[in-house]
N, C-alpha and C positions, 0 to 999 in steps of 0.2 A: 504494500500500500504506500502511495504516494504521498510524501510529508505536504500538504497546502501551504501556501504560501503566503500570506495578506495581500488584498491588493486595493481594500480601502484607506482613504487615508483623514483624516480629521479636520473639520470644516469647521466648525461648528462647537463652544463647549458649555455648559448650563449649571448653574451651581444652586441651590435653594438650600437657605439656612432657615431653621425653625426654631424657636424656644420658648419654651411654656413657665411662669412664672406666676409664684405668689406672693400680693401683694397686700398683705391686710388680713382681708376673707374672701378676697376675690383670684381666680386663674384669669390670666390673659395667654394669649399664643400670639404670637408676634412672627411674623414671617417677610424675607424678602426673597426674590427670584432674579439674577440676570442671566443674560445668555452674550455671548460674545462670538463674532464671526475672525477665524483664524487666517489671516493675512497670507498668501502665497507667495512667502518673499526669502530670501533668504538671510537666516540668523535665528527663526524663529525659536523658540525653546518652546514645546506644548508643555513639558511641566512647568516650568516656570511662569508660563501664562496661564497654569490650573492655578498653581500657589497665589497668585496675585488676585483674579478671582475670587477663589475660596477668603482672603484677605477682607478682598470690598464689601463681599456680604455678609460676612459675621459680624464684622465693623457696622455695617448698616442696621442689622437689628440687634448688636450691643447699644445701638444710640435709642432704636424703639424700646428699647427696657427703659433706659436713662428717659428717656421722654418721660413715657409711664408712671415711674417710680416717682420723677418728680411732681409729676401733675396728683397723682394721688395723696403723697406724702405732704404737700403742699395745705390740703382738705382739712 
C-alpha cells in the first residue's frame, strides 16, 4: 500500500475562545470568533500565524470578562 501524500494546503485559519465565568450569583459565557485568510507569499510561518491568532482572541474575551467584572462589580 501506497504511503498518501498531502496535497492540500492551508488557506484559511479560525480560532474561537470561550469562557464561562462567575460573577456574584450570576454565569456569563463570553465568546469571540476570528478567522484569518493565509497570505501566498513567501516567509509565511502557519504556526506562528496560529500563535498570534490564538493571542488576539483570548486577549479579546480576557477584556469581555474585564468588561463584565467591572460593570457588575461596579452595582
Amino acid at each position: 500500500m501506497e504511503i498518501y501524500e498531502q496535497k492540500a494546503i492551508t488557506t484559511t485559519i479560525r480560532a474561537t475562545s470561550r469562557a464561562s465565568v462567575k460573577i456574584k450569583d450570576n454565569f456569563y459565557t463570553l465568546e469571540y470568533c476570528e478567522e484569518r485568510t493565509i497570505p501566498n507569499i513567501e516567509g509565511v510561518s502557519l504556526e506562528s500565524e496560529k500563535e498570534l491568532l490564538w493571542d488576539d482572541v483570548n486577549r479579546e474575551v480576557d477584556k469581555q470578562v474585564e468588561d463584565i467584572w467591572d460593570a457588575v462589580m461596579k452595582k
